[in-house]
PyMOL Python script that loads the backbone (N, CA, C, O; Angstrom):
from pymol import cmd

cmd.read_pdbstr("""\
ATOM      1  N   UNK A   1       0.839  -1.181   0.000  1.00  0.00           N
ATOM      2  CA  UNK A   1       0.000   0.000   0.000  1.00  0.00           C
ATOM      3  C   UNK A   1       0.877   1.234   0.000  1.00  0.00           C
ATOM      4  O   UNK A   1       1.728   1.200   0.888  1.00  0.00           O
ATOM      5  N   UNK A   2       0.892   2.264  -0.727  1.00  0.00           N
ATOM      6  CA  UNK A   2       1.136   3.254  -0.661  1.00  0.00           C
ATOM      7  C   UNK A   2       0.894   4.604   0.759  1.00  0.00           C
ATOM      8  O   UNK A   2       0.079   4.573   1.681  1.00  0.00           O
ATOM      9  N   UNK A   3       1.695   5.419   0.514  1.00  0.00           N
ATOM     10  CA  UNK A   3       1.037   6.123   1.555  1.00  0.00           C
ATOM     11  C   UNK A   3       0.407   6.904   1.837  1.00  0.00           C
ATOM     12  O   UNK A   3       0.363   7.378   2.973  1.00  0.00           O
ATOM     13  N   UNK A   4      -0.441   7.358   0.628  1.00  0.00           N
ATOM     14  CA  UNK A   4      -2.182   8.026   0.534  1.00  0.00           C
ATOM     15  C   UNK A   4      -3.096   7.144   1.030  1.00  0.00           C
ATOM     16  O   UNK A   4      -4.055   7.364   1.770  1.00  0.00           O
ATOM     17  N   UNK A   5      -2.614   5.881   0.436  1.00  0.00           N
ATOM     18  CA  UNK A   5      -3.738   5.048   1.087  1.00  0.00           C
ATOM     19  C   UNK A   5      -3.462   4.556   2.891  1.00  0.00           C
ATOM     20  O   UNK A   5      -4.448   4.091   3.461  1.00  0.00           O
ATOM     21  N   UNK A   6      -2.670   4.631   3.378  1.00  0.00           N
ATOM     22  CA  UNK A   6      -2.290   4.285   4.917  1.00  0.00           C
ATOM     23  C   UNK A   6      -2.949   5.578   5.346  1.00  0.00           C
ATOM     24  O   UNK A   6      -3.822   5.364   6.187  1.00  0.00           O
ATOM     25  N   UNK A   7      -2.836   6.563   5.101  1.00  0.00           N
ATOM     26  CA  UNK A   7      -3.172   8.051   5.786  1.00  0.00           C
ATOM     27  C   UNK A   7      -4.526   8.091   5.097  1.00  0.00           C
ATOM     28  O   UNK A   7      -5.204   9.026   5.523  1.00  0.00           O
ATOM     29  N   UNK A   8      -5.040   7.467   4.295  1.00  0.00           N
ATOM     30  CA  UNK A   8      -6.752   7.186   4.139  1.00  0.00           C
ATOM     31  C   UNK A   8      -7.526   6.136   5.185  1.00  0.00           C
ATOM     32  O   UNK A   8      -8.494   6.201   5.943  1.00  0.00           O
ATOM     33  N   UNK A   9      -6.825   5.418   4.903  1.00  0.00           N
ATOM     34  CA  UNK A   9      -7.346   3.913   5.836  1.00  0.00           C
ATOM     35  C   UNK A   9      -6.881   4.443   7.816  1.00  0.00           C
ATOM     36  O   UNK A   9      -7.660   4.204   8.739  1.00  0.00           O
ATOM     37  N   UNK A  10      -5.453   5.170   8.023  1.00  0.00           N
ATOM     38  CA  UNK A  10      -5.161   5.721   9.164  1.00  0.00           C
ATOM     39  C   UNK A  10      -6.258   5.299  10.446  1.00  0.00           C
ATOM     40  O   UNK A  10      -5.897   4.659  11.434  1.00  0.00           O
ATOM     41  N   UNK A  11      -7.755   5.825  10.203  1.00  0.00           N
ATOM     42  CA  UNK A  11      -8.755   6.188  11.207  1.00  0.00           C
ATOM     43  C   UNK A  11      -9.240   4.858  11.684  1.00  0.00           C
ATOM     44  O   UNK A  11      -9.681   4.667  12.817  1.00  0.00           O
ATOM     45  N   UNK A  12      -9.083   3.520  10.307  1.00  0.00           N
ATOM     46  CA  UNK A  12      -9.799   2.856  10.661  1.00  0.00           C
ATOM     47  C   UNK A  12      -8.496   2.126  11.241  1.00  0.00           C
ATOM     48  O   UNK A  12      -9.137   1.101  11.472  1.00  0.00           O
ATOM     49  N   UNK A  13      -7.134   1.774  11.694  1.00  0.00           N
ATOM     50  CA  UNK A  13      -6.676   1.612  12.014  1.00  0.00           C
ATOM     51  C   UNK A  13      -7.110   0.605  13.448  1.00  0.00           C
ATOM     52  O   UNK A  13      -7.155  -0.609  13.249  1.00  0.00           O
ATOM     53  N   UNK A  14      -7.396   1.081  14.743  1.00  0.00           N
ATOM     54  CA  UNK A  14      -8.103   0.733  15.712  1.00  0.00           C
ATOM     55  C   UNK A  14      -8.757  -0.620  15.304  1.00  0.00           C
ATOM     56  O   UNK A  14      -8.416  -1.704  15.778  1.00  0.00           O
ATOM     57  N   UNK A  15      -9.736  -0.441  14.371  1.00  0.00           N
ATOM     58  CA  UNK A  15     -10.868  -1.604  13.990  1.00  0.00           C
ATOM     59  C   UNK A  15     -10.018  -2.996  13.315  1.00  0.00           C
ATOM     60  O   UNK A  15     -10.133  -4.198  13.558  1.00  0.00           O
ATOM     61  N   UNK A  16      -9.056  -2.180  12.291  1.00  0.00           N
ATOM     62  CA  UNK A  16      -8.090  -3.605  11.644  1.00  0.00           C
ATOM     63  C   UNK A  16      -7.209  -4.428  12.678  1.00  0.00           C
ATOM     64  O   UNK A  16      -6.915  -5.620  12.591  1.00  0.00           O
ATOM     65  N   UNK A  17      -6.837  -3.487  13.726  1.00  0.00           N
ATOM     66  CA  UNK A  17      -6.446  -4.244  15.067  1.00  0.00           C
ATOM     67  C   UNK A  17      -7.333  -4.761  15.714  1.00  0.00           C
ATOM     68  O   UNK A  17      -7.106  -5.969  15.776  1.00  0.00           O
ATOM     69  N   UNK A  18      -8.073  -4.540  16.144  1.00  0.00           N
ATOM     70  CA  UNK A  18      -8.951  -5.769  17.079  1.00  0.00           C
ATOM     71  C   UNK A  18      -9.403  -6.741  16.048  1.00  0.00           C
ATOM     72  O   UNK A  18      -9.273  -7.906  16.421  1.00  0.00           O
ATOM     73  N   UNK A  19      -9.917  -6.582  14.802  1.00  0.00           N
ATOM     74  CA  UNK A  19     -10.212  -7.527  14.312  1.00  0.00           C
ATOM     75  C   UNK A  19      -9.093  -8.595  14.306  1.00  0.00           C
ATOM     76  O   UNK A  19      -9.412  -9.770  14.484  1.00  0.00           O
ATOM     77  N   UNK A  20      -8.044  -8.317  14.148  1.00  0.00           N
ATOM     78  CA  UNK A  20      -6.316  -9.139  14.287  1.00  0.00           C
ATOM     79  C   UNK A  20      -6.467  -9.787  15.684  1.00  0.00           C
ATOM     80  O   UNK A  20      -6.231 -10.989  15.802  1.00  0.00           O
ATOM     81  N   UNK A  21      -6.865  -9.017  16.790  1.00  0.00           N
ATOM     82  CA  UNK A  21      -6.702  -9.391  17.543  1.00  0.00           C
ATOM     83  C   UNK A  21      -7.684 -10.691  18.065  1.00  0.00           C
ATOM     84  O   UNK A  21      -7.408 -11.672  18.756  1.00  0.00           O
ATOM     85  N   UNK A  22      -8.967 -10.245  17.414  1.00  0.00           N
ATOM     86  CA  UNK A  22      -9.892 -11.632  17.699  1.00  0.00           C
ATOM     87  C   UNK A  22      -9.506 -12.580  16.728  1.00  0.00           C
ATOM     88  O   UNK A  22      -9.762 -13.685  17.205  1.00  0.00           O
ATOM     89  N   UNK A  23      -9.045 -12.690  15.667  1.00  0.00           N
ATOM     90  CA  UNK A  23      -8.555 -13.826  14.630  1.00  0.00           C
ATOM     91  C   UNK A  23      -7.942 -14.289  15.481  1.00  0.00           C
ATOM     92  O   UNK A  23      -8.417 -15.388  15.769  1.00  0.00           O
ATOM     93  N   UNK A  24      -6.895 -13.976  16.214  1.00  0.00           N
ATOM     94  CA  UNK A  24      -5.282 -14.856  16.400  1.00  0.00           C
ATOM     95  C   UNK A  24      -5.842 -15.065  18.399  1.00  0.00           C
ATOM     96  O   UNK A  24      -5.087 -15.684  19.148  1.00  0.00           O
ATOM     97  N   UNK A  25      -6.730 -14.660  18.760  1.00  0.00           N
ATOM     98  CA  UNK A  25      -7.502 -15.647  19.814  1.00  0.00           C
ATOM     99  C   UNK A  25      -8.145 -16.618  19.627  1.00  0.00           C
ATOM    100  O   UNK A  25      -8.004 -17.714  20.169  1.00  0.00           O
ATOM    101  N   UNK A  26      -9.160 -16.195  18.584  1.00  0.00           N
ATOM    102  CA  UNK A  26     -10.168 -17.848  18.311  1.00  0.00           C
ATOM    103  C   UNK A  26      -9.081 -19.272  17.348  1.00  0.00           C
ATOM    104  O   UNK A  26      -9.238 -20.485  17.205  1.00  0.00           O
ATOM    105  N   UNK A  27      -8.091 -18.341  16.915  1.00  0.00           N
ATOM    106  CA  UNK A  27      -6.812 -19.472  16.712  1.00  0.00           C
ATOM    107  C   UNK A  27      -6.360 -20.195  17.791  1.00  0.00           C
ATOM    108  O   UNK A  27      -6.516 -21.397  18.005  1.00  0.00           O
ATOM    109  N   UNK A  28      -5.839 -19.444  18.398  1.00  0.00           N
ATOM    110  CA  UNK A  28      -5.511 -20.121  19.565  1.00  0.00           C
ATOM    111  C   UNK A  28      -6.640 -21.133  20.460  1.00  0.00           C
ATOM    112  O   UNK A  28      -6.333 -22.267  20.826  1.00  0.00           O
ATOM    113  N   UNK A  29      -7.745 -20.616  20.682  1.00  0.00           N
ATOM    114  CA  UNK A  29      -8.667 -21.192  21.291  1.00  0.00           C
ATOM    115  C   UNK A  29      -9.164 -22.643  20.390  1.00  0.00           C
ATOM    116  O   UNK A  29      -9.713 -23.619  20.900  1.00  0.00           O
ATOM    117  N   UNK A  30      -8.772 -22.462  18.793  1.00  0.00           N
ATOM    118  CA  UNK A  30      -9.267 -23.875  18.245  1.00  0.00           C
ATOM    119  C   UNK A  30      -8.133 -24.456  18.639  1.00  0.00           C
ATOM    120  O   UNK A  30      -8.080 -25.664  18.872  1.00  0.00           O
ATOM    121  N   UNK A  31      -6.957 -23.534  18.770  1.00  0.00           N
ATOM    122  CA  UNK A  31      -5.808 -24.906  18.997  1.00  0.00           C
ATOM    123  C   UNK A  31      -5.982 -25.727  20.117  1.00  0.00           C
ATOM    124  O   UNK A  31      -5.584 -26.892  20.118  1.00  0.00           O
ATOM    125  N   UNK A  32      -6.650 -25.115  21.244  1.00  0.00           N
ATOM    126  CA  UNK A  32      -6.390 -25.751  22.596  1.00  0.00           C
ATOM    127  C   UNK A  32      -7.382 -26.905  22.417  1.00  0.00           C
ATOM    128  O   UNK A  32      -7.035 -28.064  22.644  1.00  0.00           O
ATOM    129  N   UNK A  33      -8.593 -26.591  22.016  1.00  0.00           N
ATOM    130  CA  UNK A  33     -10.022 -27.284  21.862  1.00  0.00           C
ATOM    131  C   UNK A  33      -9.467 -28.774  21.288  1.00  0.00           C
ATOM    132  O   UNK A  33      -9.733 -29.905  21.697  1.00  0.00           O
ATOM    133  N   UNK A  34      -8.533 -28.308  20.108  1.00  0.00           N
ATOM    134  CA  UNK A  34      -8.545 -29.652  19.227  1.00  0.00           C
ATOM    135  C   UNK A  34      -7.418 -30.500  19.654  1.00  0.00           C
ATOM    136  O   UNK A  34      -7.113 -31.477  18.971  1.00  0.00           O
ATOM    137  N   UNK A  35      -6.666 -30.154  20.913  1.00  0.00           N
ATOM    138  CA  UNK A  35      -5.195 -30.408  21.214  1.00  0.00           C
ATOM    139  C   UNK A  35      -5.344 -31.744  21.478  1.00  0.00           C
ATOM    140  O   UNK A  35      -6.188 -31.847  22.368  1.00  0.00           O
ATOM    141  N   UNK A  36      -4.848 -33.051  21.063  1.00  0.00           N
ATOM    142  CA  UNK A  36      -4.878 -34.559  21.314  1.00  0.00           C
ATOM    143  C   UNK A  36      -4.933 -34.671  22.312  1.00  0.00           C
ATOM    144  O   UNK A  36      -5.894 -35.222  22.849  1.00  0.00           O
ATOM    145  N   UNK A  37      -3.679 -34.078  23.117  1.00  0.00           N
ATOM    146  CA  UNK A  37      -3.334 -34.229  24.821  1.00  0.00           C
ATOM    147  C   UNK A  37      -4.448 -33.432  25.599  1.00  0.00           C
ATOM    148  O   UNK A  37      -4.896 -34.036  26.573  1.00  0.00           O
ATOM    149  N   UNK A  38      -4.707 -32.824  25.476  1.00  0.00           N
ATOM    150  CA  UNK A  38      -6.094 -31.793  25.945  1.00  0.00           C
ATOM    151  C   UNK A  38      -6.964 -33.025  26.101  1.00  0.00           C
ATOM    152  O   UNK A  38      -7.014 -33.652  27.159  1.00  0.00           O
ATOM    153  N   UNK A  39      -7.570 -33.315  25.139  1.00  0.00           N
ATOM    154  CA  UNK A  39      -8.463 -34.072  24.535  1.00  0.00           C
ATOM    155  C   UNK A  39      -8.336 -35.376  25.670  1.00  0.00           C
ATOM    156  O   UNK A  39      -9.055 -35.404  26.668  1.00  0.00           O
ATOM    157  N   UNK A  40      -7.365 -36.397  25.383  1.00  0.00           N
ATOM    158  CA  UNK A  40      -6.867 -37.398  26.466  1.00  0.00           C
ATOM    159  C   UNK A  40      -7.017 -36.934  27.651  1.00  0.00           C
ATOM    160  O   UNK A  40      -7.675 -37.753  28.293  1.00  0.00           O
ATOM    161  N   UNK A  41      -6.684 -35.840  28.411  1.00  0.00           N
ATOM    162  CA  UNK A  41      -6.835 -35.499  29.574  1.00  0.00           C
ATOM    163  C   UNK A  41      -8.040 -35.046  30.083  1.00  0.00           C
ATOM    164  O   UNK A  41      -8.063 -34.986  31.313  1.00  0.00           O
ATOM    165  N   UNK A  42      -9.040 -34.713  29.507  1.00  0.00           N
ATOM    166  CA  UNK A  42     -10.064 -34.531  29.567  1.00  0.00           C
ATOM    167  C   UNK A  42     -11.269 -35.936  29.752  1.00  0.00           C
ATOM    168  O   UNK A  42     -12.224 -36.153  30.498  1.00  0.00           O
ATOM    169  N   UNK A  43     -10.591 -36.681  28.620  1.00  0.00           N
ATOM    170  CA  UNK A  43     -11.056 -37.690  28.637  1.00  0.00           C
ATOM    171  C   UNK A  43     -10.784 -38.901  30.090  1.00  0.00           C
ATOM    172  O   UNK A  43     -11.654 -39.583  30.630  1.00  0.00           O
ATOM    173  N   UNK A  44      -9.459 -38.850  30.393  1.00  0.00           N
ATOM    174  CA  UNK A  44      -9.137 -39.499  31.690  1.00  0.00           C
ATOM    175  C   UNK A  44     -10.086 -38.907  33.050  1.00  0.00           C
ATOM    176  O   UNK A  44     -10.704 -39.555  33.894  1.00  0.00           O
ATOM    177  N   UNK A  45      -9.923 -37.374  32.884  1.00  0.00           N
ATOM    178  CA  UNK A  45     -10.984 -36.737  34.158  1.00  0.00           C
ATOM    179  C   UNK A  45     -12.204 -37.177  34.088  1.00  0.00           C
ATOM    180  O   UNK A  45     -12.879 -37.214  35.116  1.00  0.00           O
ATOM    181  N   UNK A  46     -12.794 -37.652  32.706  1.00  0.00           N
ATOM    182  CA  UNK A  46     -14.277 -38.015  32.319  1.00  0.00           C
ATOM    183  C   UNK A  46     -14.175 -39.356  33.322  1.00  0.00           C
ATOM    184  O   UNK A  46     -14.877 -39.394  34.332  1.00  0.00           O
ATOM    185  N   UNK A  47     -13.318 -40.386  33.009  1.00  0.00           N
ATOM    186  CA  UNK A  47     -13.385 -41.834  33.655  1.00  0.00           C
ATOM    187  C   UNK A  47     -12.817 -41.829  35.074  1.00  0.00           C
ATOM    188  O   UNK A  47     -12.756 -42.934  35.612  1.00  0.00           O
ATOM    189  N   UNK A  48     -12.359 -40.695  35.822  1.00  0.00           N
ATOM    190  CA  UNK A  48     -12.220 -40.634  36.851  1.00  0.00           C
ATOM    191  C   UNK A  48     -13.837 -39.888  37.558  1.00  0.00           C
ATOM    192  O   UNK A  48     -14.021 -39.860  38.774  1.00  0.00           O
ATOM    193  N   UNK A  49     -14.533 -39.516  36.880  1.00  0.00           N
ATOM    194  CA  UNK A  49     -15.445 -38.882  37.348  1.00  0.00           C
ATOM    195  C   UNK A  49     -16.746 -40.165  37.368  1.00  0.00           C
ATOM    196  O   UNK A  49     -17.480 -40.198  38.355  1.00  0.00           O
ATOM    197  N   UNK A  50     -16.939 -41.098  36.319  1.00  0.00           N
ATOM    198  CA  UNK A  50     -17.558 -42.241  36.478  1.00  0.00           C
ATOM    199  C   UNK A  50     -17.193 -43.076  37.763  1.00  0.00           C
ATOM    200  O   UNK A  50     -18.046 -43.589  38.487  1.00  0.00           O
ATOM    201  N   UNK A  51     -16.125 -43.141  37.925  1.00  0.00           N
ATOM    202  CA  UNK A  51     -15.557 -44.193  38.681  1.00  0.00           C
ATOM    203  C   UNK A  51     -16.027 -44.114  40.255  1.00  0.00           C
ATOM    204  O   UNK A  51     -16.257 -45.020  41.057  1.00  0.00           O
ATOM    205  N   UNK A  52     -16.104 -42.047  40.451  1.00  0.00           N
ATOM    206  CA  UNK A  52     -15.883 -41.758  41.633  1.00  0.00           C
ATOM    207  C   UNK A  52     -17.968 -41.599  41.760  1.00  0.00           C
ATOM    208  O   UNK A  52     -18.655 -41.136  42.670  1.00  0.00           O
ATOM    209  N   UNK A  53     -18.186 -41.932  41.037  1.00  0.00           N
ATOM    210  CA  UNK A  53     -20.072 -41.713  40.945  1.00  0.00           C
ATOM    211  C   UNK A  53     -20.272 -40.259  40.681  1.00  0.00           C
ATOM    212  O   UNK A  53     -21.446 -39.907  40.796  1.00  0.00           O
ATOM    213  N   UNK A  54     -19.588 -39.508  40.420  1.00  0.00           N
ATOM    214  CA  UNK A  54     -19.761 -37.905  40.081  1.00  0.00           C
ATOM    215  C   UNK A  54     -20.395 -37.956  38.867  1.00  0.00           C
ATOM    216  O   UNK A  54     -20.836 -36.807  38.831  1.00  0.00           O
ATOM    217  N   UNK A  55     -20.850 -38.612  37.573  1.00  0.00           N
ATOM    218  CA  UNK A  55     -21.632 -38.782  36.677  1.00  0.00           C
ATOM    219  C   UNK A  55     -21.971 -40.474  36.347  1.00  0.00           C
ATOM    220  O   UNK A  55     -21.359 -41.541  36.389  1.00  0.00           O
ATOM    221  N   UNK A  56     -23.684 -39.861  35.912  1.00  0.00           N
ATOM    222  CA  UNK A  56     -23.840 -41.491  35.410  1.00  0.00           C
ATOM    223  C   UNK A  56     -23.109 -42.064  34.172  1.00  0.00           C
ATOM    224  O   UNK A  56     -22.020 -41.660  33.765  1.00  0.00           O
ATOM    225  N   UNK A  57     -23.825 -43.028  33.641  1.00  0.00           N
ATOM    226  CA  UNK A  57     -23.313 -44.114  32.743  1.00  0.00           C
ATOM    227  C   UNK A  57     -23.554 -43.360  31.527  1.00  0.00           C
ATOM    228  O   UNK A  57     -22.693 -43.176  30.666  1.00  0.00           O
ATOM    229  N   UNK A  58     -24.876 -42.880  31.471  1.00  0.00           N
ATOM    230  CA  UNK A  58     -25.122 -42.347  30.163  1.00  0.00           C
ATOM    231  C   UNK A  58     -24.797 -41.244  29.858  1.00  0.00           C
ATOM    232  O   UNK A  58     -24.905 -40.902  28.680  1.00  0.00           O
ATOM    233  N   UNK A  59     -24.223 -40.216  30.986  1.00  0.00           N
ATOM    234  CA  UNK A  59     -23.652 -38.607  30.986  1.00  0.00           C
ATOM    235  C   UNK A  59     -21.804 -39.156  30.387  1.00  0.00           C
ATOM    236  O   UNK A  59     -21.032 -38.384  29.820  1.00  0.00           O
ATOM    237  N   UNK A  60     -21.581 -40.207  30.626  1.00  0.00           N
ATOM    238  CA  UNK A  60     -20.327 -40.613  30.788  1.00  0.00           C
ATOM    239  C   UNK A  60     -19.910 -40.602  28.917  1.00  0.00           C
ATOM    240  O   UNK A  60     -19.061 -39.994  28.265  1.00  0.00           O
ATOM    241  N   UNK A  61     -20.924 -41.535  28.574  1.00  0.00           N
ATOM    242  CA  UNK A  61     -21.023 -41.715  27.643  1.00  0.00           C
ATOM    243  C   UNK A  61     -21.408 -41.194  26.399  1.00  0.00           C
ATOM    244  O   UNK A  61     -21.211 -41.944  25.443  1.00  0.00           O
ATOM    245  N   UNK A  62     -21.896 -40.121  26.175  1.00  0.00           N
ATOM    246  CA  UNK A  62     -22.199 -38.970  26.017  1.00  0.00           C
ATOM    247  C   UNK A  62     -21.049 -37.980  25.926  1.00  0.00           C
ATOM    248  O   UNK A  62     -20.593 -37.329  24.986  1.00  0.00           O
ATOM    249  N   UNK A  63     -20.763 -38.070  27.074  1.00  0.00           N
ATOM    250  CA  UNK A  63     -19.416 -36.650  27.003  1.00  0.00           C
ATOM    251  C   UNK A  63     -18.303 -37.659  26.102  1.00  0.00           C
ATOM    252  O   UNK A  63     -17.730 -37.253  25.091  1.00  0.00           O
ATOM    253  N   UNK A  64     -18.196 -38.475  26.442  1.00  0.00           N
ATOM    254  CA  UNK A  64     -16.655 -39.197  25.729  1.00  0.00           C
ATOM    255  C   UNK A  64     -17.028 -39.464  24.134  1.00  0.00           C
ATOM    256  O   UNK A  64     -16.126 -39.512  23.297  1.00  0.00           O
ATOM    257  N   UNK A  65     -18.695 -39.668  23.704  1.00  0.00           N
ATOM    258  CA  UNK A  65     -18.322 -39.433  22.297  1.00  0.00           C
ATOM    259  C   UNK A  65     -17.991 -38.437  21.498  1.00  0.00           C
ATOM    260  O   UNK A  65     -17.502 -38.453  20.368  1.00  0.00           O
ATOM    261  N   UNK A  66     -18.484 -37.069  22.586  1.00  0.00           N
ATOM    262  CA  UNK A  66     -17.806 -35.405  22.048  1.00  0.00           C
ATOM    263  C   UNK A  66     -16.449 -35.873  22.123  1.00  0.00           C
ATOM    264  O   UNK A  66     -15.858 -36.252  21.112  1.00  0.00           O
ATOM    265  N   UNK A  67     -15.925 -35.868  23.256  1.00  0.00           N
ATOM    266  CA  UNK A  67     -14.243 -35.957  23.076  1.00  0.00           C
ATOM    267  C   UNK A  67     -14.100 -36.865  22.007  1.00  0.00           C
ATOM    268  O   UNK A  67     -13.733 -36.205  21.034  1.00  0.00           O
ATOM    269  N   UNK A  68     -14.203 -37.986  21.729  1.00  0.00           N
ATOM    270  CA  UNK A  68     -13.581 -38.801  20.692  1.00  0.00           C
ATOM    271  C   UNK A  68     -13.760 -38.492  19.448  1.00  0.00           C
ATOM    272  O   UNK A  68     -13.126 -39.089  18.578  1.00  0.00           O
ATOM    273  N   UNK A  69     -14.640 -37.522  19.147  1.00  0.00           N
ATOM    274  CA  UNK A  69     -15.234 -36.877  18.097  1.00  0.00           C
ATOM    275  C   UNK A  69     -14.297 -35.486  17.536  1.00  0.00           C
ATOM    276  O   UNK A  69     -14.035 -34.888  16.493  1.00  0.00           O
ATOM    277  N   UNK A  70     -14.024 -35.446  18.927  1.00  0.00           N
ATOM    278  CA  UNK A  70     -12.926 -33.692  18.620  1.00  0.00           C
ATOM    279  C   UNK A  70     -11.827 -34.683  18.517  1.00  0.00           C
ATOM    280  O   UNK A  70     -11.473 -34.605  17.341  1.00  0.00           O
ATOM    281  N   UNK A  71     -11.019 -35.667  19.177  1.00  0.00           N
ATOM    282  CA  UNK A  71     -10.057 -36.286  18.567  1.00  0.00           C
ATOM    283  C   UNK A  71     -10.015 -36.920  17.365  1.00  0.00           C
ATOM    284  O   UNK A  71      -8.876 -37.214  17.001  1.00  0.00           O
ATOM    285  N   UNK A  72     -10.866 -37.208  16.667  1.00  0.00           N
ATOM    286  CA  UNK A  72     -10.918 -37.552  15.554  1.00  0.00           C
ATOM    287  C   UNK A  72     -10.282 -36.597  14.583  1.00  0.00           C
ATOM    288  O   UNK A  72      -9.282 -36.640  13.865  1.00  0.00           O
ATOM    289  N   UNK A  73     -11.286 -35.669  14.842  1.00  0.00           N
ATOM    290  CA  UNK A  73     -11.206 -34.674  14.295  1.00  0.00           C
ATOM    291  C   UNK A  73      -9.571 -33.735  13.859  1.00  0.00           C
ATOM    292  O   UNK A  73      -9.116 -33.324  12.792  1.00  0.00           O
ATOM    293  N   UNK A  74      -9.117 -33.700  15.177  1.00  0.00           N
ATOM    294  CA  UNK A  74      -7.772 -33.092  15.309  1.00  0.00           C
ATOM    295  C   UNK A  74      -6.888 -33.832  14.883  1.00  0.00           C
ATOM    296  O   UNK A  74      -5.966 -33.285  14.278  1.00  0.00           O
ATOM    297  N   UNK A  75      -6.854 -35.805  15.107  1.00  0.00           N
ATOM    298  CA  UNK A  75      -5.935 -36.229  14.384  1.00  0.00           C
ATOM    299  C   UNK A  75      -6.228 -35.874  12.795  1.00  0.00           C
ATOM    300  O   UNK A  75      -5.374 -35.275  12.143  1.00  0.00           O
ATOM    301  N   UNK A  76      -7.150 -36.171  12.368  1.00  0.00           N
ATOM    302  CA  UNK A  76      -7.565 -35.987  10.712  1.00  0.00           C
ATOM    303  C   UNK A  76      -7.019 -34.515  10.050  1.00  0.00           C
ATOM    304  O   UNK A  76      -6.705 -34.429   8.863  1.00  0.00           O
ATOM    305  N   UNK A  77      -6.949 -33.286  11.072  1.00  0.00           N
ATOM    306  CA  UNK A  77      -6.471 -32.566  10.369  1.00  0.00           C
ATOM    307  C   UNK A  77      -4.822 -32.268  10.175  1.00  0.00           C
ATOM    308  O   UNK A  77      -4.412 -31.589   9.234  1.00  0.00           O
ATOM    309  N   UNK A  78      -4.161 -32.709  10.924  1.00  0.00           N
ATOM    310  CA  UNK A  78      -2.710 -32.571  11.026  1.00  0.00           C
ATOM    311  C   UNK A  78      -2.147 -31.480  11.458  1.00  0.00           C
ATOM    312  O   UNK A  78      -1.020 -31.228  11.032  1.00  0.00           O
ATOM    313  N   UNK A  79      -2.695 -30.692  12.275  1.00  0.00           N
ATOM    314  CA  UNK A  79      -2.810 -29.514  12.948  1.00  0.00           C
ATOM    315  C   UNK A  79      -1.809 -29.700  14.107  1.00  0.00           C
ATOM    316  O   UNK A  79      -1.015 -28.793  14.357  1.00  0.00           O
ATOM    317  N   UNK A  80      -1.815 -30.561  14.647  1.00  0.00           N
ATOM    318  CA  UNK A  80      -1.788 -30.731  15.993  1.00  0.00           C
ATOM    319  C   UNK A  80      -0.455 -31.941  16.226  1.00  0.00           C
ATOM    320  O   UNK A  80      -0.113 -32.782  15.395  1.00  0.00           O
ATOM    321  N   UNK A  81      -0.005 -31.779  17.266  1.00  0.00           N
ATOM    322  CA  UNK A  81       1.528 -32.278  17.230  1.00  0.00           C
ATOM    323  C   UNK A  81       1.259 -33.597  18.261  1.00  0.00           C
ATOM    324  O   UNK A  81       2.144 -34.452  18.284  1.00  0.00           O
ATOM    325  N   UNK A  82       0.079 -33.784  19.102  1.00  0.00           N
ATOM    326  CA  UNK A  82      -0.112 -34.488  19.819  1.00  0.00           C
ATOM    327  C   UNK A  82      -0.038 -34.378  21.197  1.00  0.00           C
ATOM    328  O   UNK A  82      -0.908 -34.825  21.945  1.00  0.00           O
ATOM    329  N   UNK A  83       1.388 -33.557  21.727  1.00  0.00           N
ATOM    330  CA  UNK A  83       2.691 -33.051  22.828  1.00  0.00           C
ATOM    331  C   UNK A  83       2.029 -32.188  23.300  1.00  0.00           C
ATOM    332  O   UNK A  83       2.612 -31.486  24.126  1.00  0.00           O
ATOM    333  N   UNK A  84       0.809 -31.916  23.051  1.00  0.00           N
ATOM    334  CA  UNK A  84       0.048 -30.986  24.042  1.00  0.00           C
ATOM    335  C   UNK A  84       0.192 -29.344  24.237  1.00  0.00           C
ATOM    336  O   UNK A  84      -0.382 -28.516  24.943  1.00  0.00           O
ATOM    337  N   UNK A  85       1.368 -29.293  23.142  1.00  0.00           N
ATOM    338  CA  UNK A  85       1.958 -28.155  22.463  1.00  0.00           C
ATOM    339  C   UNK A  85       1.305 -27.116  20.692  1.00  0.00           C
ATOM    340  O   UNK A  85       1.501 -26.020  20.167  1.00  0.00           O
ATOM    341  N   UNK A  86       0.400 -28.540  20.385  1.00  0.00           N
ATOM    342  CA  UNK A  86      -0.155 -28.090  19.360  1.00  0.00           C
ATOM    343  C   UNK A  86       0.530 -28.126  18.163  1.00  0.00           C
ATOM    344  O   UNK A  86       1.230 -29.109  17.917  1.00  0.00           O
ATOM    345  N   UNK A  87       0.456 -27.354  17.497  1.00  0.00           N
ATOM    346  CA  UNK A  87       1.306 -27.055  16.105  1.00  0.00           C
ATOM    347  C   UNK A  87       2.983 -27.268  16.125  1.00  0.00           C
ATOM    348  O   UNK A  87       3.645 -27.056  15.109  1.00  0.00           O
TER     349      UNK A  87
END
""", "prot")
cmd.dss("prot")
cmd.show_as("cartoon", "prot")
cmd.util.cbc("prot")
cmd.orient("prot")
């Protein structure tokens, strides 16, 4: 861009930043969501929570096909490093 156009665009400045700024959060936030190790650990708290009677059979079961569903998911895209580190 030239610099008529920076000192045109200038005002909206403010707005092209936050918009940056919510992109590269909801990035981050899919990274954590889809993270394998996330995912596993979540999933272990799920079967520690059956075990201890803190949810039934069918709440149990239920939540772990979301998780296995977001792991699916995250292995299939290759996004994700496994290491709980993400990318």
């Amino acid at each position: 861009m030239g610099l008529i156009s920076e000192l045109v665009l200038l005002p909206f400045a403010p707005v092209r930043g936050g918009a940056w700024a919510i992109r590269q959060v909801l990035r981050e936030a899919e990274r954590i969501y889809y993270d394998p190790a996330a995912i596993r650990a979540e999933l272990a708290r799920l079967e520690e929570q059956l075990m201890a009677g803190e949810i039934t059979e069918e709440e149990f079961d239920r939540r772990e096909d979301e998780l296995l569903d977001r792991l699916e998911t995250a292995m299939h895209s290759g996004d994700t490093t496994g290491n709980g580190r993400g990318r």
